[in-house]
C-alpha positions as CSV (number, residue, x, y, z in Angstrom):
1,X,78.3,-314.5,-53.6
2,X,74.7,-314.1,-54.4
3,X,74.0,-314.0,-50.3
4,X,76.7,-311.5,-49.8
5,X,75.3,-309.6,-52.8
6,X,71.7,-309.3,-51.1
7,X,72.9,-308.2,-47.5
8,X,74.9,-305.0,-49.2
9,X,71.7,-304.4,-51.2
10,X,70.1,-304.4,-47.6
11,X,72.4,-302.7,-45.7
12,X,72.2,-299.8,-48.5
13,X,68.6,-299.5,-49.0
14,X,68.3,-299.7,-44.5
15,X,71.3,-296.6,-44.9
16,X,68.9,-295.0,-47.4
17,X,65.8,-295.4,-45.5
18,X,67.7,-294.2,-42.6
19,X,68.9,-290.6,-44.0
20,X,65.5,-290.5,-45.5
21,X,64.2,-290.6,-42.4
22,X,66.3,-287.8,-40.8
23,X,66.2,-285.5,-43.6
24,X,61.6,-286.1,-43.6
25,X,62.4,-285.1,-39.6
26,X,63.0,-281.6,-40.6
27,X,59.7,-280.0,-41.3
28,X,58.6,-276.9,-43.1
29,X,56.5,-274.7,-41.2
30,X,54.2,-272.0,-42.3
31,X,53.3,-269.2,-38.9
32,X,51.2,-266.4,-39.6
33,X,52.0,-263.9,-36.4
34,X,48.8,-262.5,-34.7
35,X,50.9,-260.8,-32.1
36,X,54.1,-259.2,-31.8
37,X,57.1,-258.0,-29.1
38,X,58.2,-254.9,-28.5
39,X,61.4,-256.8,-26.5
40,X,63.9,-259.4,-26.9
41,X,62.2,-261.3,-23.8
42,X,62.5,-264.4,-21.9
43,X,59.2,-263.6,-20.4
44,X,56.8,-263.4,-23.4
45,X,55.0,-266.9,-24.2
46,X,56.7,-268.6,-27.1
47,X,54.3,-268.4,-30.3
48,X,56.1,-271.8,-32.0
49,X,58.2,-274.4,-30.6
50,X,61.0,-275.2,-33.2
51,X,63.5,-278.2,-33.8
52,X,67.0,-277.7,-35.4
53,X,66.7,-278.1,-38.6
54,X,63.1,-276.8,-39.3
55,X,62.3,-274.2,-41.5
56,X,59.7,-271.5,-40.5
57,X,58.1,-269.3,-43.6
58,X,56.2,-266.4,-41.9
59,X,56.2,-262.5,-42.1
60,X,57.4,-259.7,-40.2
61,X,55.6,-255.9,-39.9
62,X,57.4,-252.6,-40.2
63,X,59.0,-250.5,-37.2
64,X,56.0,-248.7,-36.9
65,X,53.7,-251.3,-36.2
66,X,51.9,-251.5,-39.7
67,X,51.7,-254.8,-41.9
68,X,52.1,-255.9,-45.5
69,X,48.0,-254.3,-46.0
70,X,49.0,-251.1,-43.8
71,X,46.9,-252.3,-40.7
72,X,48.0,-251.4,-37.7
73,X,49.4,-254.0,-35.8
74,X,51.3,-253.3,-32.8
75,X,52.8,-250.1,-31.6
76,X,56.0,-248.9,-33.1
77,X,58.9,-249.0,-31.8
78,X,60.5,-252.5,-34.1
79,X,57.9,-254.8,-33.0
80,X,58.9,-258.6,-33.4
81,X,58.0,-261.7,-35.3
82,X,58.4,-264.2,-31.9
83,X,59.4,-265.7,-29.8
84,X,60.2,-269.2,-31.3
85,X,60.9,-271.5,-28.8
86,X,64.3,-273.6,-29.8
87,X,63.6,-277.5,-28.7
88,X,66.5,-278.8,-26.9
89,X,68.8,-275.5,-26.4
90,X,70.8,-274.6,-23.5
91,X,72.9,-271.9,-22.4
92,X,76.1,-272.3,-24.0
93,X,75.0,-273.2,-27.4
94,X,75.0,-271.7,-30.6
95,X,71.8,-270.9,-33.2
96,X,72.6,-270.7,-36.6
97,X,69.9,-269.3,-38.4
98,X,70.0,-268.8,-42.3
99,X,67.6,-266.7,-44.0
100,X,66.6,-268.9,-47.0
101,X,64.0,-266.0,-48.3
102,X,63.5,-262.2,-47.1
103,X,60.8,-260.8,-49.7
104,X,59.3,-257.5,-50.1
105,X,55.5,-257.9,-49.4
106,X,54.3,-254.0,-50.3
107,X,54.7,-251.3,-52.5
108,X,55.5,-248.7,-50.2
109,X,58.7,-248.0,-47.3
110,X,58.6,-245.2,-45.2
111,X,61.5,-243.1,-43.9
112,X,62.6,-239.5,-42.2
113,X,64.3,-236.5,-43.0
114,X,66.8,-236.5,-40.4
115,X,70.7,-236.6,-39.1
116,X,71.2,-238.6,-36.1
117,X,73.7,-236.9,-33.5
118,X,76.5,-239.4,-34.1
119,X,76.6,-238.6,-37.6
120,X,77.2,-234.7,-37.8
121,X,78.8,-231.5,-35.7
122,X,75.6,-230.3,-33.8
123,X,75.9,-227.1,-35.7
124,X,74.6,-228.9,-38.5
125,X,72.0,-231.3,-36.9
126,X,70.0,-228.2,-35.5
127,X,69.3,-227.0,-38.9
128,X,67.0,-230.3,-38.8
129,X,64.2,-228.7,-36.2
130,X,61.9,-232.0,-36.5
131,X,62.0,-235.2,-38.3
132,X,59.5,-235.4,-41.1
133,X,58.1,-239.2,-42.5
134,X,59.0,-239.6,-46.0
135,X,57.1,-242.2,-48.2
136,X,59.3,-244.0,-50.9
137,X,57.7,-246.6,-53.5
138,X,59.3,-249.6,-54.1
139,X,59.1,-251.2,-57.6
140,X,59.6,-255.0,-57.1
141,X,59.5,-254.9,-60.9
142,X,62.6,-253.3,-61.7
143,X,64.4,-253.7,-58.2
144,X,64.5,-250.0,-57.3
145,X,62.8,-247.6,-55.2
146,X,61.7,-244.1,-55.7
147,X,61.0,-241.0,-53.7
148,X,57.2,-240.4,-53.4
149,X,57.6,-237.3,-51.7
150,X,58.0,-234.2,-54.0
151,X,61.7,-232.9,-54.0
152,X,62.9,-230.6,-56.4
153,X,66.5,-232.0,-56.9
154,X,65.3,-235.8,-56.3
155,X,62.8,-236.3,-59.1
156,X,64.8,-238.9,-60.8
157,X,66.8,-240.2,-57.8
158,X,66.9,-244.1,-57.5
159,X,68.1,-246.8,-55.2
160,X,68.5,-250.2,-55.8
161,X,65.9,-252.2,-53.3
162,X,68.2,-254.9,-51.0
163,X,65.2,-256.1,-48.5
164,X,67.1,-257.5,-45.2
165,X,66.0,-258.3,-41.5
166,X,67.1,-255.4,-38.9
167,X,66.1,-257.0,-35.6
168,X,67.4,-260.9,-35.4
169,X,68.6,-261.7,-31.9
170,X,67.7,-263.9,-28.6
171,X,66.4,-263.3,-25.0
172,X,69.5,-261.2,-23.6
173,X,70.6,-262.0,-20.3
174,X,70.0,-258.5,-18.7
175,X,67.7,-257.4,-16.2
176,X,64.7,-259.0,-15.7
177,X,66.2,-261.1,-19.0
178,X,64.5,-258.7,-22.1
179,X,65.6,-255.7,-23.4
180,X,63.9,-253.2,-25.8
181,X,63.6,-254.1,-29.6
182,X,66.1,-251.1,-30.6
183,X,69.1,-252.1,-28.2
184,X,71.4,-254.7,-29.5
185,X,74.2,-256.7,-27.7
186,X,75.7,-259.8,-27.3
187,X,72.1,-261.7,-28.1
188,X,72.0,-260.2,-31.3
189,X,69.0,-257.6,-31.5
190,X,68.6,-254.5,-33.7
191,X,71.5,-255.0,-35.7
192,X,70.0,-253.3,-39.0
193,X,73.2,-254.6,-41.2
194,X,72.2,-254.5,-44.5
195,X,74.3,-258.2,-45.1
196,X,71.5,-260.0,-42.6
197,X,69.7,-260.5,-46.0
198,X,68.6,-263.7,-48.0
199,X,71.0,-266.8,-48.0
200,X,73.1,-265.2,-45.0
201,X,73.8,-267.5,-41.8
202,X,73.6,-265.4,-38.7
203,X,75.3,-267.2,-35.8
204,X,74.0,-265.9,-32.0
205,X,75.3,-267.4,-28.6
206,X,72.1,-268.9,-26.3
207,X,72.1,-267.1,-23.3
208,X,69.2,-269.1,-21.2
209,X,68.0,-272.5,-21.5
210,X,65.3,-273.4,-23.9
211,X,66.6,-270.5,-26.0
212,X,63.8,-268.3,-27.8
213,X,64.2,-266.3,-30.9
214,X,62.9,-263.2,-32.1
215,X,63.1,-261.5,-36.0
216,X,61.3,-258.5,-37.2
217,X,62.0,-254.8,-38.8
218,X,62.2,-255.4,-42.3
219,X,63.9,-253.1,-44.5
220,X,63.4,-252.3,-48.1
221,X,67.4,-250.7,-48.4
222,X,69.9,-248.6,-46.3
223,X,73.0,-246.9,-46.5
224,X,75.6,-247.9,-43.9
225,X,75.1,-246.7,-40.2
226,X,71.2,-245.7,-40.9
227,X,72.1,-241.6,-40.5
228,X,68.3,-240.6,-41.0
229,X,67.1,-242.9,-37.8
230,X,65.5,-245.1,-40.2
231,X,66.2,-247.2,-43.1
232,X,63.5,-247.7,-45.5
233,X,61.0,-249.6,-43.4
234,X,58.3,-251.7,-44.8
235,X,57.3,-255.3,-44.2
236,X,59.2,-258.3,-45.1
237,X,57.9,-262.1,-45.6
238,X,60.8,-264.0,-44.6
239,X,61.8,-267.8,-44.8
240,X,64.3,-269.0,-41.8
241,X,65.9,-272.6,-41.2
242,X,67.2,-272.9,-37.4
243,X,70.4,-275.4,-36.9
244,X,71.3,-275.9,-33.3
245,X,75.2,-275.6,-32.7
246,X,75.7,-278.1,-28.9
247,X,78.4,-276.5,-26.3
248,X,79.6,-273.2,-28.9
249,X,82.7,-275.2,-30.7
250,X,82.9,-272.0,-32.6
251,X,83.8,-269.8,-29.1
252,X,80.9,-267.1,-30.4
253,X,80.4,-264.3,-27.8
254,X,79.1,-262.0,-30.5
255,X,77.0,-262.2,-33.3
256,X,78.6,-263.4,-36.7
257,X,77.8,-263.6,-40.5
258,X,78.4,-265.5,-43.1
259,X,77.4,-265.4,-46.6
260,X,78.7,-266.8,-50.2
261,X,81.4,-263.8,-49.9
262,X,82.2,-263.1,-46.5
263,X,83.0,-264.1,-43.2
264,X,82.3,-261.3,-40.2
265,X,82.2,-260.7,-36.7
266,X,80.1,-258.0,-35.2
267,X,81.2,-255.3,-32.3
268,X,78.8,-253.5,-30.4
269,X,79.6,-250.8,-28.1
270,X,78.8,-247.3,-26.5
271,X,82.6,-246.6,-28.1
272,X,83.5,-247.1,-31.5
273,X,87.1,-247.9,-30.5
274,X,85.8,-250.7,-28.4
275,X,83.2,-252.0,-30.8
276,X,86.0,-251.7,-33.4
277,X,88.4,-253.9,-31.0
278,X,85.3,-256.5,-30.7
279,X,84.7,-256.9,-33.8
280,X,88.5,-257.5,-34.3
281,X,88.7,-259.8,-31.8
282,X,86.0,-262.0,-33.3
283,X,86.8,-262.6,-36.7
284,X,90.8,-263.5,-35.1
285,X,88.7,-265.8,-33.2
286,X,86.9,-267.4,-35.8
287,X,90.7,-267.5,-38.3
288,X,91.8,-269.1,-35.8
289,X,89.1,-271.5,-34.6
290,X,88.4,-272.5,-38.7
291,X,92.1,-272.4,-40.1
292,X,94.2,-273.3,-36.3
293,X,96.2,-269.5,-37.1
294,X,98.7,-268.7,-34.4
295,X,98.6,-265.0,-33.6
296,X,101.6,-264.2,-35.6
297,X,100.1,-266.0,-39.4
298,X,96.6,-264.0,-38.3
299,X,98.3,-260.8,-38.2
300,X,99.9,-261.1,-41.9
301,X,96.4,-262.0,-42.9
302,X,94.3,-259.9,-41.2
303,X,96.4,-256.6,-42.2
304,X,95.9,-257.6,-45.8
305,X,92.5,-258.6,-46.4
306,X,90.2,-257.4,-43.6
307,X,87.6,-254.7,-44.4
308,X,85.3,-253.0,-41.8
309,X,81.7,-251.6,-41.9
310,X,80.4,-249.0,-39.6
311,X,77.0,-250.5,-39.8
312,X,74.9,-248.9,-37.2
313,X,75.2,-244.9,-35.2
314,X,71.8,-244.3,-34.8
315,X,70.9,-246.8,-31.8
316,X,72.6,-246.6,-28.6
317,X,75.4,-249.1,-29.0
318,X,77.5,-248.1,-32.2
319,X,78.2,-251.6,-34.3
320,X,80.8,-252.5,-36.4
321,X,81.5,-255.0,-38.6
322,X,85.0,-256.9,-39.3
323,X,84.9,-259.1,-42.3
324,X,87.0,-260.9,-44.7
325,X,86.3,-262.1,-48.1
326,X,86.2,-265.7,-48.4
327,X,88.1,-265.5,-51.6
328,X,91.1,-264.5,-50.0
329,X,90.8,-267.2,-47.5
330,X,90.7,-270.1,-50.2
331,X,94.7,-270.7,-50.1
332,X,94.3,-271.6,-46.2
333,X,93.5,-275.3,-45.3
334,X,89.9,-275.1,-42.8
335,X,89.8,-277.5,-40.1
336,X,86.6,-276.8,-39.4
């Protein structure tokens, strides 16, 4: 008994040793950027190799090129954290990033007084002859941020700060394999979704081999669909832990989210009817991947609980968002 007692002791403390092990694997990284991309790219040189499983802490700068001490970093035009280089990826996988911290690292945002075309009869959006910068402050303190430009009937106006990542995305399988930083598509890109904030998962399909990732275009708050061309831009430091997904088990073609309240599937399109459709399509997908729904049991739950967000109509693809709460999912049985 005693020998049979001191070989499970073994065996445990080996199993302990072992998961020790694995869990010590995954290392915490911190990157300062000295360089930045203008382009979801294939064909920049990787600035961090990455495992699945590591967590990198770094910093992004705003869209116009300027960092968290208003030095001018890169031009504007969403410049990019990136790329990391994603050890062991292939084509055909899935990265599953989660956004364990997105911080505010300044005092200021910047914005502009404008309508984009999508958002108003023209009649309307040539009363706008150019588009003004507006400077707001943001007061970390108290979680809000205020106008710092003088308006007469905005004095007191507020808004409460919700800092989140607007460019997050892969190299795209395009021409020549990179795309500009304000396009968005099937890799991801300039989503600027206001739920791509801290604790959220983003899921993104690898397009190439030796997949490489990009984040950037930090945003201080925004209303849905970023009407003025800009949200409140400013310059984020930003904690991110990569998981590597093998072979797409999940069936992702399109970007997803998921955070502690929702589950959702992003559309992206020149059309709103078909970005509407994609995002549809996806979040059917993922009920039916995650709780084995026939089409029939899928359109019962769908019509009852789904909820959409037209997140994005200032870029060139319009995005929507399709999304369930998770709370009304909790009677199903999840198989995966």
């Amino acid at each position: 008994m005693k020998l049979f007692f001191l070989i499970v002791c073994f065996v445990v403390s080996q199993s302990i040793k072992s998961q020790d092990s694995v869990s010590s694997s995954n290392r915490f990284i911190h990157f300062t950027p000295t360089s930045f991309s203008n382009k979801f790219s294939l064909n920049v040189a990787p600035v961090l190799t990455i495992k699945s499983g590591d967590t990198v802490s770094t910093e992004t700068i705003d869209a116009g090129g300027f960092d968290k001490n208003s030095v001018k970093r890169q031009r504007g035009g969403n410049p990019l954290t990136g790329p990391f280089y994603i050890e062991n990826s292939a084509a055909g996988d899935v990265l599953a990033i989660t956004l364990t911290k997105v911080s505010l690292n300044r005092s200021y945002a910047f914005t502009t007084e404008y309508f984009v075309s999508r958002s108003l009869p023209k009649s309307i959006i040539k009363q706008m002859k150019k588009s003004h910068k507006v400077i707001w402050r943001l007061d970390k303190e108290n979680g809000v941020a205020s106008l710092d430009t003088a308006y007469e009937h905005l004095v007191n106006y507020k808004v409460p700060l919700t800092p989140f990542v607007g460019c997050i995305g892969v190299a795209p399988s395009v021409k020549k394999n990179e795309i500009l930083s304000f396009f968005s598509g099937t890799f991801g890109g300039n989503l600027d979704f206001i739920r791509v904030a801290q604790s959220a998962t983003i899921y993104l399909p690898v397009l190439h081999d030796d997949a490489f990732f990009y984040i950037g275009d930090g945003h201080a708050a925004q209303g849905d669909g970023e009407l003025a061309g800009n949200a409140l831009e400013t310059s984020l430091d930003v904690d991110f832990t990569i998981k590597l997904i093998k072979n797409n088990p999940l069936n992702i073609t399109y970007p997803r989210i998921e955070d502690s309240i929702y589950i959702m599937a992003v559309g992206l399109d020149k059309s709103l009817d078909d970005a509407l459709k994609i995002a549809t399509s996806g979040l059917l997908d993922w009920l039916q991947v995650d709780y084995h729904l026939s089409v029939e049991e899928a359109t019962q739950v769908m019509s009852t609980a789904i909820e959409y967000t037209i997140a994005e109509i200032a870029d060139p693809e319009v995005e929507v968002v399709a999304k369930i709460k998770k709370a009304m999912l909790k009677g199903l049985k999840k198989y995966n």
